[in-house]
C-alpha positions in Angstrom: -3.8 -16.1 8.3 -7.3 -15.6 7.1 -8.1 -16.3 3.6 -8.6 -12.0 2.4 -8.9 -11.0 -1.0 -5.2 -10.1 -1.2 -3.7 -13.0 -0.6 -6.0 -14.9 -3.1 -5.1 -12.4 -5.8 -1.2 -13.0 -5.3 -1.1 -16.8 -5.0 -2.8 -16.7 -8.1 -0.5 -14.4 -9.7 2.2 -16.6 -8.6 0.6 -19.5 -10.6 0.0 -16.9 -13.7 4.2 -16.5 -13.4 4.6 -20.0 -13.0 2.7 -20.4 -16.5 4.7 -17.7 -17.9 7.9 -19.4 -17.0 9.2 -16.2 -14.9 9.4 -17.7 -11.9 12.5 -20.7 -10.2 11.7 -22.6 -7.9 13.8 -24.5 -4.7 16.7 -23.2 -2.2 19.4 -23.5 -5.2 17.9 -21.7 -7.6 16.8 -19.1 -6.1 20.1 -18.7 -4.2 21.5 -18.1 -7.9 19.1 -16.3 -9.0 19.7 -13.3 -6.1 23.2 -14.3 -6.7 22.9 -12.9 -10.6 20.3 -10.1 -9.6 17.9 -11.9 -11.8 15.2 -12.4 -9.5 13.1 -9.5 -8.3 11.2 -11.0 -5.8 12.0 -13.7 -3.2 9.0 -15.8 -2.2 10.3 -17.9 1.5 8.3 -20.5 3.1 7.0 -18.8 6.8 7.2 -22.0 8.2 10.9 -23.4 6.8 14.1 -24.0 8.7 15.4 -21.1 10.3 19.0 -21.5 9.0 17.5 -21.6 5.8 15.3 -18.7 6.3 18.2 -16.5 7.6 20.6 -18.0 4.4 17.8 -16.8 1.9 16.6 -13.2 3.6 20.6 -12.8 4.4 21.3 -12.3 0.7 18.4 -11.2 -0.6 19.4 -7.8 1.6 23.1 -8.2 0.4 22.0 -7.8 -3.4 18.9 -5.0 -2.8 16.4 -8.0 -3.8 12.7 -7.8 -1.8 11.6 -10.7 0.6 8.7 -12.1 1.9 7.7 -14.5 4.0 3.8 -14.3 3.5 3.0 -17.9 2.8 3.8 -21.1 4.4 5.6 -23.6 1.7 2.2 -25.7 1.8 0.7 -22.3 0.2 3.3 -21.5 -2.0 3.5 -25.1 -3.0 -0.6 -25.1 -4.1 -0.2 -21.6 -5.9 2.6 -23.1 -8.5 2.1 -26.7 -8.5 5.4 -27.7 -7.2 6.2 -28.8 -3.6 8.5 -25.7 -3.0 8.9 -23.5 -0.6 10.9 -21.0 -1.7 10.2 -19.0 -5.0 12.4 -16.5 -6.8 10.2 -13.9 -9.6 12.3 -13.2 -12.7 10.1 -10.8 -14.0 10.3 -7.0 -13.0 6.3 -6.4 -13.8 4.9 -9.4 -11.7 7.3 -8.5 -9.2 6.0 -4.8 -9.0 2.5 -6.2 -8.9 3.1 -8.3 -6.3 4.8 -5.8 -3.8 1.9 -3.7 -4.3 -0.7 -6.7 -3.2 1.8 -7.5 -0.2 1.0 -3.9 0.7 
């Protein structure tokens, strides 16, 4: 992936969320997070297990709850400062932000 405007602009508003404490981090988590509709965004790691991948996307179509898998963890994991690679947004305005910069 080449390094574009866009994806600059969203890796750092992932780290903005981070500081605002509207983001969880790691497969748990975030799997609780969908599970309570509390996230609004789901953030998965292009390049992590499959099974994984497939658990994470699986029920984030279950509860209506957007997915991506833009960034590789290594990304995701420089953009929050935490080795994670998968990322749920709590908060309904970053969220809407970001779908917009995914395009």
């Amino acid at each position: 992936m080449t390094q574009g405007q866009k994806p600059d602009r969203l890796l750092q508003l992932l780290g903005i969320c981070m500081r605002a404490r509207q983001l969880v981090s790691g497969e748990e988590q975030v799997l609780k997070a969908i599970q309570q509709s509390k996230a609004k965004l789901v953030f998965i790691g292009s390049d992590i297990s499959p099974l994984t991948k497939k658990k994470l996307t699986d029920k984030g179509l279950f509860y209506e709850i957007p997915t991506t898998e833009a960034y590789t963890a290594a990304q995701l994991t420089q953009a929050i400062g935490l080795h994670r690679a998968t990322i749920a947004v709590m908060d309904a305005g970053f969220a809407k932000k970001m779908i917009t910069l995914l395009g």
